[in-house]
Structures are given as structure tokens and as C-alpha cells.
Gaussian input, Z-matrix of N, CA and C with variables (Angstrom, degrees):
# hf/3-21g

backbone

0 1
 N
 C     1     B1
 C     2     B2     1     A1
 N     3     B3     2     A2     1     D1
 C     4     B4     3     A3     2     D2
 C     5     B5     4     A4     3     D3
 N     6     B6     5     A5     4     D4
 C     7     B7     6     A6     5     D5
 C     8     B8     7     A7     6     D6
 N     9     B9     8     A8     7     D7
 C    10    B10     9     A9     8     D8
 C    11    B11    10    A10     9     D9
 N    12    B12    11    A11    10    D10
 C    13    B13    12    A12    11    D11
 C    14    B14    13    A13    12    D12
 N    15    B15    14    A14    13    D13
 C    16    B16    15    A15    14    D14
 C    17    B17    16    A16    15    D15
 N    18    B18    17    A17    16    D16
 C    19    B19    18    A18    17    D17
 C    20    B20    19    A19    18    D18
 N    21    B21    20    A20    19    D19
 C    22    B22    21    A21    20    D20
 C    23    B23    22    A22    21    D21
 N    24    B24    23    A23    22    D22
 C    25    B25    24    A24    23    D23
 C    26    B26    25    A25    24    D24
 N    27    B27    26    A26    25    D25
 C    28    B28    27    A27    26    D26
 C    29    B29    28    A28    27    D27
 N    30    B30    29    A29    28    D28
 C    31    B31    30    A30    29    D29
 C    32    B32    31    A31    30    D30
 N    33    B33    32    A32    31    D31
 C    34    B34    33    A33    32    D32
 C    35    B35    34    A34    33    D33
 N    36    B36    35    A35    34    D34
 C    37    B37    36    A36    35    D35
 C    38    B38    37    A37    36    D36
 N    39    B39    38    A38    37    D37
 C    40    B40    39    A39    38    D38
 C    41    B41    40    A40    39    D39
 N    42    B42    41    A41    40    D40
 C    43    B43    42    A42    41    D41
 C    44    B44    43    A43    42    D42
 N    45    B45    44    A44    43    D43
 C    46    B46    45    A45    44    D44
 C    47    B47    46    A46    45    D45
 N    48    B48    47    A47    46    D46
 C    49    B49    48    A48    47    D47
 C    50    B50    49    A49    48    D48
 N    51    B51    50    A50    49    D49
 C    52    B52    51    A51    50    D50
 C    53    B53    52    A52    51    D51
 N    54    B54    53    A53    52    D52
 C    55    B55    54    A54    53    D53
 C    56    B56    55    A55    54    D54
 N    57    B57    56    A56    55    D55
 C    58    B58    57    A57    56    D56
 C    59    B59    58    A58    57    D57
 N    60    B60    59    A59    58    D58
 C    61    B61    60    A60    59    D59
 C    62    B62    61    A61    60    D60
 N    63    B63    62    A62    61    D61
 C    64    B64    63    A63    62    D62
 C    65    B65    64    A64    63    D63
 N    66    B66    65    A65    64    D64
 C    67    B67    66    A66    65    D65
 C    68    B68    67    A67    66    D66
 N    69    B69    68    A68    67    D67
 C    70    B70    69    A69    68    D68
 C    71    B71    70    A70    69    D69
 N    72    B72    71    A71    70    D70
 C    73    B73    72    A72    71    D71
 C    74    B74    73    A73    72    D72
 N    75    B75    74    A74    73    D73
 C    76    B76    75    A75    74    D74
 C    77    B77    76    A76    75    D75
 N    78    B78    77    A77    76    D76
 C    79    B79    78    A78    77    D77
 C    80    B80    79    A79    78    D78
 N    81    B81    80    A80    79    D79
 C    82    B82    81    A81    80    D80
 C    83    B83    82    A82    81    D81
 N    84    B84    83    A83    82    D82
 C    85    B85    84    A84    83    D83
 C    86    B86    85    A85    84    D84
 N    87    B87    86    A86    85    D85
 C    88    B88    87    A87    86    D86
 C    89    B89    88    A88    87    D87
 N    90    B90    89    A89    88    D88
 C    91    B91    90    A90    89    D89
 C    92    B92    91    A91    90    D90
 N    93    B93    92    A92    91    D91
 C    94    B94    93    A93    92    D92
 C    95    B95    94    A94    93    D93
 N    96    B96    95    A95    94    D94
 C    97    B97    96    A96    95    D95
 C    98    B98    97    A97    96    D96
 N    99    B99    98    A98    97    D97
 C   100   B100    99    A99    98    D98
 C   101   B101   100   A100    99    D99
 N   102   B102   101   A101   100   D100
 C   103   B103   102   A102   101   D101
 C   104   B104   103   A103   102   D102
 N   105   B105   104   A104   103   D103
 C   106   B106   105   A105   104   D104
 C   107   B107   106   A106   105   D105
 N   108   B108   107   A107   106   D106
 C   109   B109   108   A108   107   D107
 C   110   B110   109   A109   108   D108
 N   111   B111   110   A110   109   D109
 C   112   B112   111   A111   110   D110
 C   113   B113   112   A112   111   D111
 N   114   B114   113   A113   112   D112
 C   115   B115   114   A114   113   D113
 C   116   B116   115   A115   114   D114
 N   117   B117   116   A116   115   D115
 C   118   B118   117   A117   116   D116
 C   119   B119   118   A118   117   D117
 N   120   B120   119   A119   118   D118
 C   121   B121   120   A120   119   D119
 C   122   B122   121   A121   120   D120
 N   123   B123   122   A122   121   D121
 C   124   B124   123   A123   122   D122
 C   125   B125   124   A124   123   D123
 N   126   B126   125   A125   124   D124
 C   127   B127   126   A126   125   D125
 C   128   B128   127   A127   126   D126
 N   129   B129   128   A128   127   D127
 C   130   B130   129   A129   128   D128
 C   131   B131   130   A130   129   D129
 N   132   B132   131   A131   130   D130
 C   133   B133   132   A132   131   D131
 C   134   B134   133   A133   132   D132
 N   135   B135   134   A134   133   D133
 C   136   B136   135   A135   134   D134
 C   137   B137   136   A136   135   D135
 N   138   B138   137   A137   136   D136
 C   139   B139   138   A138   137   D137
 C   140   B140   139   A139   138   D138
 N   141   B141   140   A140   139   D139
 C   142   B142   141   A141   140   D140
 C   143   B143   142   A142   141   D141
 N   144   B144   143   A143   142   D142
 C   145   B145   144   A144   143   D143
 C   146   B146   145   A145   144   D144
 N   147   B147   146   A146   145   D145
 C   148   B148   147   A147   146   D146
 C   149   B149   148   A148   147   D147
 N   150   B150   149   A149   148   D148
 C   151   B151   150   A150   149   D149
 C   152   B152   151   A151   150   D150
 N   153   B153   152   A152   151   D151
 C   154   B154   153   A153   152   D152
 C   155   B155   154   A154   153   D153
 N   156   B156   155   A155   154   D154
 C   157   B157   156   A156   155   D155
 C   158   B158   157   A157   156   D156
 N   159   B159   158   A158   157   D157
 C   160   B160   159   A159   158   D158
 C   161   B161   160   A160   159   D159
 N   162   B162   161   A161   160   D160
 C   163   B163   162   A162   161   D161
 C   164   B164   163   A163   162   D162
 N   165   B165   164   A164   163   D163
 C   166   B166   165   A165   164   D164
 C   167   B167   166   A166   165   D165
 N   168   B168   167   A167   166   D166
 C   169   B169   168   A168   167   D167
 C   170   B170   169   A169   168   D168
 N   171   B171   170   A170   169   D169
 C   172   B172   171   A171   170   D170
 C   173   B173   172   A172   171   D171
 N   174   B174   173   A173   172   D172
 C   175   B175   174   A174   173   D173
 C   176   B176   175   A175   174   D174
 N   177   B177   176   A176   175   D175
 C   178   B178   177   A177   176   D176
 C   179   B179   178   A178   177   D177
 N   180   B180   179   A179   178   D178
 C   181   B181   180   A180   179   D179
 C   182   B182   181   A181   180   D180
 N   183   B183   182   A182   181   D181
 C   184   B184   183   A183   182   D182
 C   185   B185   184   A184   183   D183
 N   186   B186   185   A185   184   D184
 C   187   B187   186   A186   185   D185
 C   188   B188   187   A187   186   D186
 N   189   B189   188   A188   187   D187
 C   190   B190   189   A189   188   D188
 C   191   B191   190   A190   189   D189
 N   192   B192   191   A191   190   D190
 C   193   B193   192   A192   191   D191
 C   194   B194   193   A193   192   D192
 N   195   B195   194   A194   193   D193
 C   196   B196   195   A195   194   D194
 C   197   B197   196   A196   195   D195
 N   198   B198   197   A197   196   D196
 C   199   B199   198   A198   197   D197
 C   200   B200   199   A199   198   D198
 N   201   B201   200   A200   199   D199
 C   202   B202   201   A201   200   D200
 C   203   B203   202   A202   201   D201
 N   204   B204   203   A203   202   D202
 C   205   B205   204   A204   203   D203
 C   206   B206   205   A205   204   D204
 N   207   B207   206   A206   205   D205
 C   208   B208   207   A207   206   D206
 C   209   B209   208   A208   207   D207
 N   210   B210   209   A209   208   D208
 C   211   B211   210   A210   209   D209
 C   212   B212   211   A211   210   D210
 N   213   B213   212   A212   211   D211
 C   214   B214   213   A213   212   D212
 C   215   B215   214   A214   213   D213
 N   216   B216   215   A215   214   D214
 C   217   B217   216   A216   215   D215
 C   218   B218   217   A217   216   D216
 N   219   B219   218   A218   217   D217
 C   220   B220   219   A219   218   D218
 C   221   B221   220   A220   219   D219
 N   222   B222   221   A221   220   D220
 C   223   B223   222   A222   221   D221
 C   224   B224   223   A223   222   D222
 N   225   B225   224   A224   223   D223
 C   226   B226   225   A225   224   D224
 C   227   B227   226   A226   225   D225
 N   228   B228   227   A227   226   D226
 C   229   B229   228   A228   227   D227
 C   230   B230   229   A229   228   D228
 N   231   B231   230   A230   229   D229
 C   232   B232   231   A231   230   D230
 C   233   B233   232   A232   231   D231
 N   234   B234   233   A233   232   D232
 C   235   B235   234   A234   233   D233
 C   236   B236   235   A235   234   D234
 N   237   B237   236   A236   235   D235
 C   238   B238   237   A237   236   D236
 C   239   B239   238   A238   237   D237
 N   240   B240   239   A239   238   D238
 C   241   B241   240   A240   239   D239
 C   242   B242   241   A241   240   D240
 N   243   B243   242   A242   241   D241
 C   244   B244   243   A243   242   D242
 C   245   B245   244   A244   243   D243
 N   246   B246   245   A245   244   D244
 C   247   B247   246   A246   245   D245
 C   248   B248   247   A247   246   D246
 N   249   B249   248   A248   247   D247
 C   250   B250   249   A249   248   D248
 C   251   B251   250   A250   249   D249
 N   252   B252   251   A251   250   D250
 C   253   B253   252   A252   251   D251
 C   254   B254   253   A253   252   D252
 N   255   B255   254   A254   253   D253
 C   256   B256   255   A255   254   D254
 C   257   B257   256   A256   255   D255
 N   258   B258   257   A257   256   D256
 C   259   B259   258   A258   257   D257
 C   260   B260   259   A259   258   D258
 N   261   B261   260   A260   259   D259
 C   262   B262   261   A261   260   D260
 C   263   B263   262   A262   261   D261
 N   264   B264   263   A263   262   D262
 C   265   B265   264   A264   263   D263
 C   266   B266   265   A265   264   D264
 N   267   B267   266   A266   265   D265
 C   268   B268   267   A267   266   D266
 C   269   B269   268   A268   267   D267
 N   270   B270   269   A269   268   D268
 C   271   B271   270   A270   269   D269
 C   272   B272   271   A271   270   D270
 N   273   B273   272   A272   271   D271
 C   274   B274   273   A273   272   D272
 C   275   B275   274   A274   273   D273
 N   276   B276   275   A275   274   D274
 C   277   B277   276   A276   275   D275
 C   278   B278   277   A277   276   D276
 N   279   B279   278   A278   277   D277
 C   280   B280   279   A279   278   D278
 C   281   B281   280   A280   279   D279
 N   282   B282   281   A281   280   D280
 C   283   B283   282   A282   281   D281
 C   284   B284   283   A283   282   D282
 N   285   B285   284   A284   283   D283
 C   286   B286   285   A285   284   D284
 C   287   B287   286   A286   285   D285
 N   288   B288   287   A287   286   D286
 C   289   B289   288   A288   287   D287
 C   290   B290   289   A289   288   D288
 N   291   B291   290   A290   289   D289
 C   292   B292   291   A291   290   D290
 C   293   B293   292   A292   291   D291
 N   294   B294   293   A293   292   D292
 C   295   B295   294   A294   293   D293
 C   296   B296   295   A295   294   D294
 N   297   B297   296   A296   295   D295
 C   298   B298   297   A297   296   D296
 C   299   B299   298   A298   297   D297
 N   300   B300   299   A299   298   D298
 C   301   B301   300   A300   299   D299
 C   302   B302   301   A301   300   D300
 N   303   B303   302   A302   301   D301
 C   304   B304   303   A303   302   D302
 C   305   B305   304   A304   303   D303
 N   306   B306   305   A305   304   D304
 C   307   B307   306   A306   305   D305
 C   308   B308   307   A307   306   D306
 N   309   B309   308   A308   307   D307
 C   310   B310   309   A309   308   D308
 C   311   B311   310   A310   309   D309

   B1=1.4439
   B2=1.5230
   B3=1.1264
   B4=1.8142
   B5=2.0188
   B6=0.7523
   B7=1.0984
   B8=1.4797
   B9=1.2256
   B10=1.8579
   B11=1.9297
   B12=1.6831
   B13=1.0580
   B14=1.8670
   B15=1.6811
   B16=1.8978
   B17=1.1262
   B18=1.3728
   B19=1.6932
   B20=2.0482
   B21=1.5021
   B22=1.5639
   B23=1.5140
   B24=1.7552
   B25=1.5361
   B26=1.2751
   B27=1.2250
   B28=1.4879
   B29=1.6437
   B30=1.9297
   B31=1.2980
   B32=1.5448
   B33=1.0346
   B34=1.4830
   B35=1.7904
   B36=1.2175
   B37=1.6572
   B38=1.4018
   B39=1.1927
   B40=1.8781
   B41=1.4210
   B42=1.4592
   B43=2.1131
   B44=1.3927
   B45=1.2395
   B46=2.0494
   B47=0.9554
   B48=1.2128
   B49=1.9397
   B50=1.4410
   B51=1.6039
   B52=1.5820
   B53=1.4682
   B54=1.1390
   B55=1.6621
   B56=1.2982
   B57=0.8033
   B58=1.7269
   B59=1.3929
   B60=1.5631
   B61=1.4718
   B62=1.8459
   B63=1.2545
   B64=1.0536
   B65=1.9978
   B66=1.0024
   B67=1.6389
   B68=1.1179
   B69=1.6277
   B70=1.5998
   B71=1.6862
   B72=1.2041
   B73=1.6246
   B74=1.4771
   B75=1.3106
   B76=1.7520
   B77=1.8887
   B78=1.0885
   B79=1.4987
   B80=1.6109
   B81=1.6373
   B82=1.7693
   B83=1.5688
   B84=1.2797
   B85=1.4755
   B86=1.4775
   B87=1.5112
   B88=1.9660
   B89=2.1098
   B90=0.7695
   B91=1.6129
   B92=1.4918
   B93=1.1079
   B94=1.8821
   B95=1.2350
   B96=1.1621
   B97=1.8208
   B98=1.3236
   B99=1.4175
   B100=1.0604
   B101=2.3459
   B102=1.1861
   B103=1.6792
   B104=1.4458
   B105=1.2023
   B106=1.8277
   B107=1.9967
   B108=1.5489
   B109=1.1278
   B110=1.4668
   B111=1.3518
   B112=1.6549
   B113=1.2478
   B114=1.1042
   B115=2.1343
   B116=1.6281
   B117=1.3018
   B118=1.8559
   B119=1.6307
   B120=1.7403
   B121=1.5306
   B122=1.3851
   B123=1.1975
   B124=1.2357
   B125=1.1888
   B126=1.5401
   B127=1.7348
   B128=1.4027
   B129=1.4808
   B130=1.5006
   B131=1.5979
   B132=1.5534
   B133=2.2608
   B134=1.3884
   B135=1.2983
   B136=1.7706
   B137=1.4470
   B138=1.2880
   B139=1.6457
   B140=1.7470
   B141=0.9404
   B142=1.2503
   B143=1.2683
   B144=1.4995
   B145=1.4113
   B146=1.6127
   B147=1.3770
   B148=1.5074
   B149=0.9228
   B150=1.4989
   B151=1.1550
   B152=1.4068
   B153=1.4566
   B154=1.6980
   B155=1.8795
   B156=1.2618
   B157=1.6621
   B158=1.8782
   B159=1.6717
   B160=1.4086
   B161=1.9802
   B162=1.1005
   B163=2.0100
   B164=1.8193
   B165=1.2567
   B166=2.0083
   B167=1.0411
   B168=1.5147
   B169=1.5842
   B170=1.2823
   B171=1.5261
   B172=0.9995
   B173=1.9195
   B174=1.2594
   B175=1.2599
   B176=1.3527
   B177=1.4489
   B178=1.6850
   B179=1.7286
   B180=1.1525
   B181=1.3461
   B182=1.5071
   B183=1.2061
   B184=1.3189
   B185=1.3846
   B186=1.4812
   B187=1.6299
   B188=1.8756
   B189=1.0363
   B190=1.5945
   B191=1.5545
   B192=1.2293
   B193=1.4935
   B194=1.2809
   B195=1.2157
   B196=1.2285
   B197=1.5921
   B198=1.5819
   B199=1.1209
   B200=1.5951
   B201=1.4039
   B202=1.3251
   B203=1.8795
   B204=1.6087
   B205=1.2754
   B206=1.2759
   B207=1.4665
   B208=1.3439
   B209=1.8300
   B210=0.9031
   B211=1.7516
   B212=1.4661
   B213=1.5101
   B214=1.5036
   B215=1.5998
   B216=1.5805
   B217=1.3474
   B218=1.3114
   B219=1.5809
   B220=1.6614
   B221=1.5947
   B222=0.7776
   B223=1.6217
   B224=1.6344
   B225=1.6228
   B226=1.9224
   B227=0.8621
   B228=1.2918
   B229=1.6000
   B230=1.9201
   B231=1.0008
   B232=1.4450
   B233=1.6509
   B234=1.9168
   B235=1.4657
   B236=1.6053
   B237=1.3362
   B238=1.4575
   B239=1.4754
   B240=1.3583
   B241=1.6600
   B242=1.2118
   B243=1.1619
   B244=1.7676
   B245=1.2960
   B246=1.5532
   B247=1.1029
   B248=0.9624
   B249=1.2873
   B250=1.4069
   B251=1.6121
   B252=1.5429
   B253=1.0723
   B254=1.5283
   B255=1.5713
   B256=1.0523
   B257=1.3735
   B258=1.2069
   B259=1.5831
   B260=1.9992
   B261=1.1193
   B262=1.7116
   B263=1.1342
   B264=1.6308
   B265=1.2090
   B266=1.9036
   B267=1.3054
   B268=1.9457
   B269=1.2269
   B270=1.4493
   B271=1.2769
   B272=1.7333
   B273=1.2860
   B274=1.7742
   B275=1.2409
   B276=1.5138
   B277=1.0125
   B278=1.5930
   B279=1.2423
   B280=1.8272
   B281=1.6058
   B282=1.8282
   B283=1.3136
   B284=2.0186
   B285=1.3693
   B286=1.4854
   B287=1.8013
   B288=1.3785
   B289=1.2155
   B290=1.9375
   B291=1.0890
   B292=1.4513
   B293=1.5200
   B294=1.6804
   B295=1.0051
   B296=1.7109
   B297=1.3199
   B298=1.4114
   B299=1.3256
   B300=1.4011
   B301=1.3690
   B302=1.5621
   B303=1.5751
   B304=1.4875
   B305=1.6904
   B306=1.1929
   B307=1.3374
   B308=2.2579
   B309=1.7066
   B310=1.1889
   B311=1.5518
   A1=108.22
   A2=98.34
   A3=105.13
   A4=115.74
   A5=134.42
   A6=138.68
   A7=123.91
   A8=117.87
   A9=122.91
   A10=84.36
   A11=95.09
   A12=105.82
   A13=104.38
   A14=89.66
   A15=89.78
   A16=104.72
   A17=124.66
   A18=129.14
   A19=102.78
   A20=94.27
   A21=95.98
   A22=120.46
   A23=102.33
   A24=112.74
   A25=114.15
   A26=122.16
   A27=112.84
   A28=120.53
   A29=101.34
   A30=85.42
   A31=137.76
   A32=124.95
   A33=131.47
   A34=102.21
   A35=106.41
   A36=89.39
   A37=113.66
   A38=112.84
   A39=120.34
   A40=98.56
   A41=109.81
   A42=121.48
   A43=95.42
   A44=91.79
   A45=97.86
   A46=127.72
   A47=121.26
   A48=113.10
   A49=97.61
   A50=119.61
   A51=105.18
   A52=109.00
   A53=109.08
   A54=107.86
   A55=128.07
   A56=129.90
   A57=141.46
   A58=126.50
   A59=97.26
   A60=100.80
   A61=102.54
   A62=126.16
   A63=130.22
   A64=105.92
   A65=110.07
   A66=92.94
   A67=156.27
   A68=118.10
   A69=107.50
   A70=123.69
   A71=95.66
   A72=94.60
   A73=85.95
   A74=114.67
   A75=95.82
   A76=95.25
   A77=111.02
   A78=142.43
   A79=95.20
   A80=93.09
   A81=115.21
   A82=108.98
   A83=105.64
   A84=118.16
   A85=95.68
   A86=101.96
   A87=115.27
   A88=98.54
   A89=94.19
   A90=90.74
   A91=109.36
   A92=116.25
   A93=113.74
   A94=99.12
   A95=138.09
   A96=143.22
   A97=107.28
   A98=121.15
   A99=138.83
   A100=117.14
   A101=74.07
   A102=92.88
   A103=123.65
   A104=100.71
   A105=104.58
   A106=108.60
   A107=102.71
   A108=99.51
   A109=125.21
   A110=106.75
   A111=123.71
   A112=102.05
   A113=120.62
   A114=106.35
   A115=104.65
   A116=112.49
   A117=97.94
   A118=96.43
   A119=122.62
   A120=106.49
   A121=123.52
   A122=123.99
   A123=126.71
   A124=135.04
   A125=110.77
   A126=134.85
   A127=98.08
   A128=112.13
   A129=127.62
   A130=95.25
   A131=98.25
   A132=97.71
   A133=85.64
   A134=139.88
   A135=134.99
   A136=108.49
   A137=97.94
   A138=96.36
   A139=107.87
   A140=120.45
   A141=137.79
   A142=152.86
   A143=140.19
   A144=132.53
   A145=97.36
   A146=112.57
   A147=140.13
   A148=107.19
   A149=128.18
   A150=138.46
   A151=91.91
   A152=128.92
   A153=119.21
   A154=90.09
   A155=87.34
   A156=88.60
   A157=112.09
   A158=101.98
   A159=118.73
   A160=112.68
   A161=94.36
   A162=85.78
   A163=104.95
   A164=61.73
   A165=88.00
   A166=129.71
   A167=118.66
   A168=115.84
   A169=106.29
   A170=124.50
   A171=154.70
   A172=138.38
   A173=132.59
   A174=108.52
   A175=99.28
   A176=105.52
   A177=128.45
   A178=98.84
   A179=110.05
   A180=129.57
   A181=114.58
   A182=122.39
   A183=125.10
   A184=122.56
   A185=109.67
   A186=98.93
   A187=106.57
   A188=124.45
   A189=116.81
   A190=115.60
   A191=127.10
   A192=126.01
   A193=80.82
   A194=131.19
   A195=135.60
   A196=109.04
   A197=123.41
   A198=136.77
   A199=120.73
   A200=108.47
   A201=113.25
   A202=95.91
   A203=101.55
   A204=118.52
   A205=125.66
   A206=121.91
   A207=115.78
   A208=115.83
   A209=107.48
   A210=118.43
   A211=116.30
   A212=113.11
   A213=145.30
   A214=114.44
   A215=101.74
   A216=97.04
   A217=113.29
   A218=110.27
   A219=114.21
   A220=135.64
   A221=106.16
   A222=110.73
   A223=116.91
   A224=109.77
   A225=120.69
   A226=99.83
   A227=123.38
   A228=140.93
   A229=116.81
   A230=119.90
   A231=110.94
   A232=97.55
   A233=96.09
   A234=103.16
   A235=88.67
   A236=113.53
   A237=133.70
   A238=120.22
   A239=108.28
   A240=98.54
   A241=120.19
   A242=128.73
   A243=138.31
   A244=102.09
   A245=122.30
   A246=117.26
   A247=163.56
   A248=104.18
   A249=122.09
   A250=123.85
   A251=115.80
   A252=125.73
   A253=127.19
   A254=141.29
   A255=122.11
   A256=134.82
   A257=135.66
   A258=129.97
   A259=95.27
   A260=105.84
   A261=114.10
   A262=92.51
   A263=125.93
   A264=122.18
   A265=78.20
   A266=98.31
   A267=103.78
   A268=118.89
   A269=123.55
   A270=136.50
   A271=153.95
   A272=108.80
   A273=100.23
   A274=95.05
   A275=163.03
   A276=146.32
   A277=139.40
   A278=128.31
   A279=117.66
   A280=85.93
   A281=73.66
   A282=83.68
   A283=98.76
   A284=88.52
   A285=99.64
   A286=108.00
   A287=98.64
   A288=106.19
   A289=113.55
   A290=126.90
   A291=133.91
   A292=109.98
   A293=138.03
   A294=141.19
   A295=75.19
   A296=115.24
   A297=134.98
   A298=123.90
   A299=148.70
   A300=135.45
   A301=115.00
   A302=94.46
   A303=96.49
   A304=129.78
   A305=107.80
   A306=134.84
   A307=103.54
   A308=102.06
   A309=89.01
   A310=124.20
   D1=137.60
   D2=-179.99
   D3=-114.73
   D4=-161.14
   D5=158.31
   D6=-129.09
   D7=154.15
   D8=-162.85
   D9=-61.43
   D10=136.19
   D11=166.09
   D12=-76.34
   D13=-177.53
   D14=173.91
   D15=-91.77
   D16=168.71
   D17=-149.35
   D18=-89.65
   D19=-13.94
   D20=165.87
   D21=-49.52
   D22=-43.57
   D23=-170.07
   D24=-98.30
   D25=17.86
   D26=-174.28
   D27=-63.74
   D28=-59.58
   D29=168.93
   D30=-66.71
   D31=19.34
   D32=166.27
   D33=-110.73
   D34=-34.44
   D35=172.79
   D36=-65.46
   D37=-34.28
   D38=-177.42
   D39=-56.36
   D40=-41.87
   D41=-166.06
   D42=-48.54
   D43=-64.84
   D44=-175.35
   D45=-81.63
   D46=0.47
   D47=166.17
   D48=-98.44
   D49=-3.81
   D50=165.89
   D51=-83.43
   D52=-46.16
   D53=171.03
   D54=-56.05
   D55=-21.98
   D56=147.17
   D57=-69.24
   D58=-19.92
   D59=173.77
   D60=55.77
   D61=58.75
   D62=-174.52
   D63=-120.78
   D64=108.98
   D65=154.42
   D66=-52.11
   D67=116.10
   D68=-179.50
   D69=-140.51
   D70=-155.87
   D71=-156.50
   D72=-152.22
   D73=103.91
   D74=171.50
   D75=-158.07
   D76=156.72
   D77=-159.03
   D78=-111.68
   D79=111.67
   D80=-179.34
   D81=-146.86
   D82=175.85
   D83=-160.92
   D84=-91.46
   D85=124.29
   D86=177.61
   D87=-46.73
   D88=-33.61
   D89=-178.24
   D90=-57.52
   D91=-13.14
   D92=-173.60
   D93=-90.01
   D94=-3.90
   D95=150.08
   D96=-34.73
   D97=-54.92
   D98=-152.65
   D99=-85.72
   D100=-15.69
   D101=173.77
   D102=-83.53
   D103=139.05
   D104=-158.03
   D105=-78.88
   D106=15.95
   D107=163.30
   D108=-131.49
   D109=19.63
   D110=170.25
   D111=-147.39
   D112=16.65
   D113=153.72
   D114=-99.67
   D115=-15.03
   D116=176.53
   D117=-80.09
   D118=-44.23
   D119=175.66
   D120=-55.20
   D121=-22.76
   D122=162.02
   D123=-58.15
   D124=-39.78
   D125=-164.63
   D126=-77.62
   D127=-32.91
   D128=-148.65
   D129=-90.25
   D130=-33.05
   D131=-174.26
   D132=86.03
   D133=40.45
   D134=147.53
   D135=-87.91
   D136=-26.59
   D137=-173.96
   D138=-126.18
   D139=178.73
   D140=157.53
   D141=163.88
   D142=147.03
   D143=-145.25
   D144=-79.00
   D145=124.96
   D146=168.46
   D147=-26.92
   D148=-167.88
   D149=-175.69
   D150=-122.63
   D151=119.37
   D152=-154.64
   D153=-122.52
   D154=144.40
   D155=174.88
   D156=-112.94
   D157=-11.88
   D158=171.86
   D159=-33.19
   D160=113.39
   D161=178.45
   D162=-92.66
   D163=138.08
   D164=-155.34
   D165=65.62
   D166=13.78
   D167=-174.67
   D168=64.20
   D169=47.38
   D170=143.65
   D171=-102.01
   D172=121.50
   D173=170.80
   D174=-168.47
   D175=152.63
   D176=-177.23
   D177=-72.04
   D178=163.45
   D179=-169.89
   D180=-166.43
   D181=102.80
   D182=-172.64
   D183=-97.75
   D184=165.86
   D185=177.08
   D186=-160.43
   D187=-167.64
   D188=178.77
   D189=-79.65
   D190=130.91
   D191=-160.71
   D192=-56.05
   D193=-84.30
   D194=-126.20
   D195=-39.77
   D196=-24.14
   D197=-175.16
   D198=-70.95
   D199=-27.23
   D200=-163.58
   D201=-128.14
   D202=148.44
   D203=162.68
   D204=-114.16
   D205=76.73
   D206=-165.30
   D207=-25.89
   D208=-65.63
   D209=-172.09
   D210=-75.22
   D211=17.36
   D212=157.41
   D213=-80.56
   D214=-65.87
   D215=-157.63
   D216=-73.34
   D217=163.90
   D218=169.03
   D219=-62.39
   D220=142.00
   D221=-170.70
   D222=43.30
   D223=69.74
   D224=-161.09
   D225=-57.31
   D226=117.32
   D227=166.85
   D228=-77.57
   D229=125.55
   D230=178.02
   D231=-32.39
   D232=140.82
   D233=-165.50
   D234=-160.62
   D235=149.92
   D236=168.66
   D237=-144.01
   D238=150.72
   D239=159.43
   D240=-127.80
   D241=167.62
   D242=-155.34
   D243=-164.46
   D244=126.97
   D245=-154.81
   D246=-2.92
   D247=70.12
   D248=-157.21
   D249=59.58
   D250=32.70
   D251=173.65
   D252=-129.10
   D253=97.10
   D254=-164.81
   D255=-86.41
   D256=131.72
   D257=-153.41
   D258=-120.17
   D259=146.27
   D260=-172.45
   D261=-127.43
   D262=177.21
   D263=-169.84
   D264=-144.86
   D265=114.71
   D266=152.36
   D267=-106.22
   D268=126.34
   D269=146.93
   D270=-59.64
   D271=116.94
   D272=-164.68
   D273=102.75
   D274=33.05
   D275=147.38
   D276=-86.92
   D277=129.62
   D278=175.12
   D279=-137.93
   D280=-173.72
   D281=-164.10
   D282=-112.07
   D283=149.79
   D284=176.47
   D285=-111.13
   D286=149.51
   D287=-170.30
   D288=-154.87
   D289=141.16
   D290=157.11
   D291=-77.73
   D292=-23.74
   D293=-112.60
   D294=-107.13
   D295=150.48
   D296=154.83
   D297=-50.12
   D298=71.11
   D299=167.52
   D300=-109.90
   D301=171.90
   D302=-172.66
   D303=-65.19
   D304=-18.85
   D305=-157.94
   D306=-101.04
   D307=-18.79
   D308=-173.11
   D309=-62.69

């Protein structure tokens, strides 16, 4: 198990989990549709956008305060914390997947 890369690396993370021929499930920016190296996996039915439950292609994502400085990071996204946990809100996101579901 890995964790979602950052949306810088996606199309190269997509490169190599095709070359490995590995299955996944990972949460990226709807704009990577649009890149000339995941619209042929798409066109082709190698890839495809999940079955997303995100409203609006929106969703919070939390992590340990201590890690994050809201009024640090780039481009501050509505952000809160709750016990000692901080949650951000990214926009434009689903999920991409190779994986078999009913809905693809």
C-alpha cells in the first residue's frame, strides 16, 4: 500500500503503475483528463474515473496539525482544525482507478 502521491506526480505515477501493470485506486485532479498522457488511458478503457461520492468534486482531507501551517501553505484552501487535527478542502478531485467496478 502506498499513499496518494502529490498532484505534481500523478502523470508519472499513472506511467509506472502502468508499467508494472499494478492496480490502483488513487484520488487526482479532474484536470489530469486533459493531459496527453492519461486521455489515451482513458480513450483506450485502461483507466478510468471511479465512482466518486466527493460533492462537487470537492473534499476535506485531514492530517496531524502539527504538520501543516494553514497561513503557510500555497494557494490556502478553506481549512480548519478539530482536535488537534487539520482538515483542507481540495477542489476538482475524483478518483481514478484500473480496478473493476460496477459503475465503470
Amino acid at each position: 500500500m502506498v499513499t496518494n502521491p502529490p498532484y505534481s506526480l500523478f502523470r508519472e505515477y499513472i506511467a509506472q503503475l502502468m508499467e508494472y501493470d499494478k492496480k490502483f485506486l488513487i484520488i487526482g485532479s479532474m484536470n489530469a483528463i486533459t493531459c496527453k498522457e492519461i486521455f489515451p488511458l482513458l480513450k483506450d478503457n485502461k483507466v478510468w474515473i471511479g465512482n466518486t461520492c466527493f460533492i462537487s468534486g470537492a473534499e476535506y482531507f485531514m492530517g496531524n496539525a502539527s504538520l501543516y501551517d494553514a497561513w503557510e501553505m500555497p494557494n490556502p484552501k478553506p481549512a480548519y482544525m478539530k482536535d488537534r487535527v487539520f482538515y483542507w478542502r481540495v477542489n476538482d478531485v475524483h478518483w481514478f482507478t484500473d480496478l473493476d467496478n460496477q459503475k465503470q
